[in-house]
C-alpha positions as CSV (number, residue, x, y, z in Angstrom):
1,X,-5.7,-17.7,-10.3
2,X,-2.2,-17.3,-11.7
3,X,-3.5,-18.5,-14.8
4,X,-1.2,-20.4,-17.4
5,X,2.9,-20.5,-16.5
6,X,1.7,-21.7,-13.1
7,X,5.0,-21.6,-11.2
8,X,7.0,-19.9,-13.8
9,X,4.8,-16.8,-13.4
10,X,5.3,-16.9,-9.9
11,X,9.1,-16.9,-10.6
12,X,8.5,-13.5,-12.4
13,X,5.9,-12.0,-9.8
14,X,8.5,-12.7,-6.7
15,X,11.7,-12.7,-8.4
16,X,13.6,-16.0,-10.0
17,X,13.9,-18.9,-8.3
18,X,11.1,-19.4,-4.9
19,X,12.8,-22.7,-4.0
20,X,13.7,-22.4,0.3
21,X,11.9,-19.2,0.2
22,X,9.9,-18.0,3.2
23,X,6.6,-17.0,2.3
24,X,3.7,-15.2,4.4
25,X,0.2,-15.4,3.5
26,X,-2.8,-14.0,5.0
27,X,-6.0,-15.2,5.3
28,X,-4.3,-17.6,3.9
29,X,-6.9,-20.5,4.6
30,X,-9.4,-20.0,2.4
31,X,-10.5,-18.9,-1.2
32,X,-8.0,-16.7,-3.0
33,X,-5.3,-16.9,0.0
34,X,-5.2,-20.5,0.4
35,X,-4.9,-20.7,-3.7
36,X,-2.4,-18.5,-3.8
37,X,-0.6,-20.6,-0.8
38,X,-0.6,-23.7,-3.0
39,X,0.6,-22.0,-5.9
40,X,4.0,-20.4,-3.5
41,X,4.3,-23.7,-2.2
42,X,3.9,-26.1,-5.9
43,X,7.0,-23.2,-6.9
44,X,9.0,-24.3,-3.8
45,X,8.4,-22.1,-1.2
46,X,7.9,-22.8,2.3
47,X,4.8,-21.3,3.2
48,X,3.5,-19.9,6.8
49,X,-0.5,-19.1,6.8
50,X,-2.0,-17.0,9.3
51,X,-6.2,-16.8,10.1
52,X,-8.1,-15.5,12.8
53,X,-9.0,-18.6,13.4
54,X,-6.3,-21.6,14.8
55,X,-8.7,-24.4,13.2
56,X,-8.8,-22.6,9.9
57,X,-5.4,-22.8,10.2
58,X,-4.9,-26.4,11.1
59,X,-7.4,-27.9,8.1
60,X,-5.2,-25.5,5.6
61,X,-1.8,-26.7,6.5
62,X,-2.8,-30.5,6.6
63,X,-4.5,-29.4,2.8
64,X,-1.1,-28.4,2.1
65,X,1.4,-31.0,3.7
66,X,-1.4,-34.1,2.3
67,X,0.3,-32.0,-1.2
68,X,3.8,-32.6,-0.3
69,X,4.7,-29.3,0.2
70,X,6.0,-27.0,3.0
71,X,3.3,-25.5,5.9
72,X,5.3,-23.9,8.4
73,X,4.3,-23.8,12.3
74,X,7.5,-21.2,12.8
75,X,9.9,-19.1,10.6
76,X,12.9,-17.3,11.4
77,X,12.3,-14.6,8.6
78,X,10.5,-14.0,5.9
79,X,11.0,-13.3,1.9
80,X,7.9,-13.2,0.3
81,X,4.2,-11.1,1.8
82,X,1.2,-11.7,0.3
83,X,-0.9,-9.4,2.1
84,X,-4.7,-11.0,1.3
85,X,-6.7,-10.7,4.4
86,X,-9.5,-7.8,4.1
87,X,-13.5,-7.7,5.5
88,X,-16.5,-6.5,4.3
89,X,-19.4,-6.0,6.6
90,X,-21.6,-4.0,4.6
91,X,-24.1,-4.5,1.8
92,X,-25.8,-1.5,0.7
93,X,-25.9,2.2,-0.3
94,X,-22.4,4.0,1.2
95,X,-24.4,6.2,2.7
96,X,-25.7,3.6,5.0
97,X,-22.5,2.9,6.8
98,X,-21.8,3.9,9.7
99,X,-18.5,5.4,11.0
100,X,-18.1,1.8,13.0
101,X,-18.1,0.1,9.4
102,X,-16.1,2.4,7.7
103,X,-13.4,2.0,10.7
104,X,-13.4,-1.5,10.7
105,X,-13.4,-1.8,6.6
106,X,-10.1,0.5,7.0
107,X,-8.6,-0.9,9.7
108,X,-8.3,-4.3,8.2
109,X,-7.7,-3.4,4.6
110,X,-5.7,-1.0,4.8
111,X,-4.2,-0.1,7.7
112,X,-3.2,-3.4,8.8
113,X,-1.6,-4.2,5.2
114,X,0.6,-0.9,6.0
115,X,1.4,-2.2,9.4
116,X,2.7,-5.7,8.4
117,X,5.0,-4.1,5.4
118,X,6.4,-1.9,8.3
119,X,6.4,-5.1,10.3
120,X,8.5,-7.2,7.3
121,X,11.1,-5.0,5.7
122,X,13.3,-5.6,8.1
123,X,13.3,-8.8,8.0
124,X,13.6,-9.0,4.5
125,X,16.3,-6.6,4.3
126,X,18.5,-8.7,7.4
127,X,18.1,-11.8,4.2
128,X,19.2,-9.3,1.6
129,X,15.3,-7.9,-0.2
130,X,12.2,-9.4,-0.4
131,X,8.9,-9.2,-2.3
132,X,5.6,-8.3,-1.5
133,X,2.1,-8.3,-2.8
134,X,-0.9,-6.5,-1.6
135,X,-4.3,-8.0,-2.9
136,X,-6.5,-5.0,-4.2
137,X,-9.8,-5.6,-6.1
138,X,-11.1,-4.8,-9.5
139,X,-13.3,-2.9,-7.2
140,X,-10.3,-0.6,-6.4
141,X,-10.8,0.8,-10.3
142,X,-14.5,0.6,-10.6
143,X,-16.3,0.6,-7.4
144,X,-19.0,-2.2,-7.2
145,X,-22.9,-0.5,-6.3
146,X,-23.4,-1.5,-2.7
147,X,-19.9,-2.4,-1.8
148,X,-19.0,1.3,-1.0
149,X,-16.6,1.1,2.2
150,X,-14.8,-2.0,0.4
151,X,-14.5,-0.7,-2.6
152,X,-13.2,2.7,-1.4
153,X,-10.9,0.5,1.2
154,X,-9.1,-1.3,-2.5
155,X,-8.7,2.1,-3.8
156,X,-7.0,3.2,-0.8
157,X,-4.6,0.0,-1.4
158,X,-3.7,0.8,-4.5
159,X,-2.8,4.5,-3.8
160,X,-0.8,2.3,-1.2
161,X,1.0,0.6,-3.6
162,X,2.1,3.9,-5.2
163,X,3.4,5.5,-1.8
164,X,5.3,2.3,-0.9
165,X,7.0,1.0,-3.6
166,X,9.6,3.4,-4.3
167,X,10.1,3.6,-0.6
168,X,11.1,-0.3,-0.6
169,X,12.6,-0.7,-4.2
170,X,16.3,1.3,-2.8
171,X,16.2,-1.0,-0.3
172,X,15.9,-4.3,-2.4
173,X,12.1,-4.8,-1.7
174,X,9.3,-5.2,-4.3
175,X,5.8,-4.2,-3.6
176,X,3.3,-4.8,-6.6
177,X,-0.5,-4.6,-6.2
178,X,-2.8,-7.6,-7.3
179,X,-6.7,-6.5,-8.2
180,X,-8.7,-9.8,-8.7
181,X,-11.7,-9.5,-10.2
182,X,-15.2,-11.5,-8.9
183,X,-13.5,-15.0,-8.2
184,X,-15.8,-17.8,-6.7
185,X,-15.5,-18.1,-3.2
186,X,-17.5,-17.8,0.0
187,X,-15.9,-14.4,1.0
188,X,-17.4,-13.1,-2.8
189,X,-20.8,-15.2,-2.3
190,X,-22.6,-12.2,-0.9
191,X,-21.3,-9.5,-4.3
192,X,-22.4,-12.2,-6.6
193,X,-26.2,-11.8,-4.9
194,X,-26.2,-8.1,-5.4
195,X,-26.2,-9.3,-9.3
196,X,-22.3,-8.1,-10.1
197,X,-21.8,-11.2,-12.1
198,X,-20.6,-9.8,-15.5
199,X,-18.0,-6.9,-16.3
200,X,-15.6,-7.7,-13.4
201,X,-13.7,-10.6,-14.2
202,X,-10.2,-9.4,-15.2
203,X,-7.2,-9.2,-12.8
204,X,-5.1,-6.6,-12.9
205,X,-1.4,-6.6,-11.8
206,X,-0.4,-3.3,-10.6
207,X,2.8,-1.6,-9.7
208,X,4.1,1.4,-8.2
209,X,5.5,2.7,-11.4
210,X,1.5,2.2,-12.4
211,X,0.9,5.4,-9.8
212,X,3.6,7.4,-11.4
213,X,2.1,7.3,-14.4
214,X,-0.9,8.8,-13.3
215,X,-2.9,5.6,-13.1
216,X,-3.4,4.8,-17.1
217,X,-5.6,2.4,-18.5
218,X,-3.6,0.6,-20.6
219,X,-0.9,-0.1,-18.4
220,X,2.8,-0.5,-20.1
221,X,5.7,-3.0,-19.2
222,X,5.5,-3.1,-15.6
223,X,1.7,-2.9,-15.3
224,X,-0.2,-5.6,-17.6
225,X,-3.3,-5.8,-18.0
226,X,-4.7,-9.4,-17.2
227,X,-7.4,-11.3,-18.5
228,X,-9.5,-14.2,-17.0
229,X,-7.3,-17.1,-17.3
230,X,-4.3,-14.9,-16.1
231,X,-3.3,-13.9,-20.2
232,X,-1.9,-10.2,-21.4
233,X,-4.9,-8.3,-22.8
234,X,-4.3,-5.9,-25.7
């Protein structure tokens, strides 16, 4: 999903060189996570997957290790987040969820992406700053019909973003915003039956600076605009 530079645009998402770097990834075993883990670990990175699941764990990391490259079981810190995991129990009108949905489709979207940033600064401050990326949704811009809580849930992310980053930046840690557009996986199977199958395939790469600016479209140096294949737009 990185598009063309492969691991050289990694290098400039998480900051020069990713060799011996600890990387966290979650939900991590499947779909956008586990591409996104094979991407950190073809830069260099040793990479540590988490999953609700222990055997969606075990299948990725011998994916990974039958690769040649680094699936951690432990880690004594951590440098890079990628914070992917999210649910989305509801297909239909908003107005159709109930508080139960709504709680759950904040309370692993959001909340828990706030929790494990609280969780890892430290960490990444003891080994001198770190980087972290919390995975958003084209949805977070223009909220799909019939995907109300989650696409309210990826807007909340991205005001995330905003309050965060220049929280972390003093303190050596980055926190950018990723908003994928529909990509092919069984988590998206479900949106692709509703019929959102054109108009939503750019990714965006979004920054905190990105809130300061009062959330423009066209998004200047530190916020570009992405097409398909990962390329600048405009």
């Amino acid at each position: 999903m990185w598009g063309a530079g492969g691991p050289g645009r990694l290098r400039a998402v998480f900051g020069g060189s990713l060799e011996g770097k600890v990387a966290l990834v979650t939900a991590g075993t499947d779909g956008i996570g586990l591409a996104v883990a094979e991407a950190l670990g073809v830069a260099g990175a040793r990479v540590f997957l988490s999953s609700r699941r222990a055997h969606n764990v075990e299948r990725a990391v011998t994916r990974l290790r039958g690769r040649g490259l680094q699936a951690l079981e432990t880690f004594g810190g951590v440098d890079i987040l990628v914070s992917n995991a999210a649910v989305n129990p509801h297909l239909g009108p908003a107005l159709d969820a109930d508080e139960s949905t709504w709680n759950k489709v904040f309370q692993v979207n959001v909340t828990a992406a706030a929790m494990l940033v609280r969780l890892v600064v430290p960490h990444m401050e003891r080994r001198g700053g770190g980087a972290i990326v919390l995975m958003s949704s084209i949805a977070g811009y223009q909220p799909m019909a019939g995907l109300g809580p989650y696409s309210v849930s990826k807007t909340a992310l991205l005001g995330l973003v905003g309050a965060l980053s220049p929280e972390l930046l003093p303190r050596g840690i980055r926190l950018n915003g990723v908003a994928p557009g529909l990509v092919q996986t069984r988590f998206s199977a479900a949106v692709s039956q509703l019929g959102h199958t054109g108009g939503y395939w750019d990714i965006l790469v979004y920054t905190g600076r990105d809130w300061e600016r009062k959330n423009k479209k066209k998004m200047g140096k530190n916020g570009q605009k992405m097409g398909k294949n990962g390329r600048k737009m405009g």
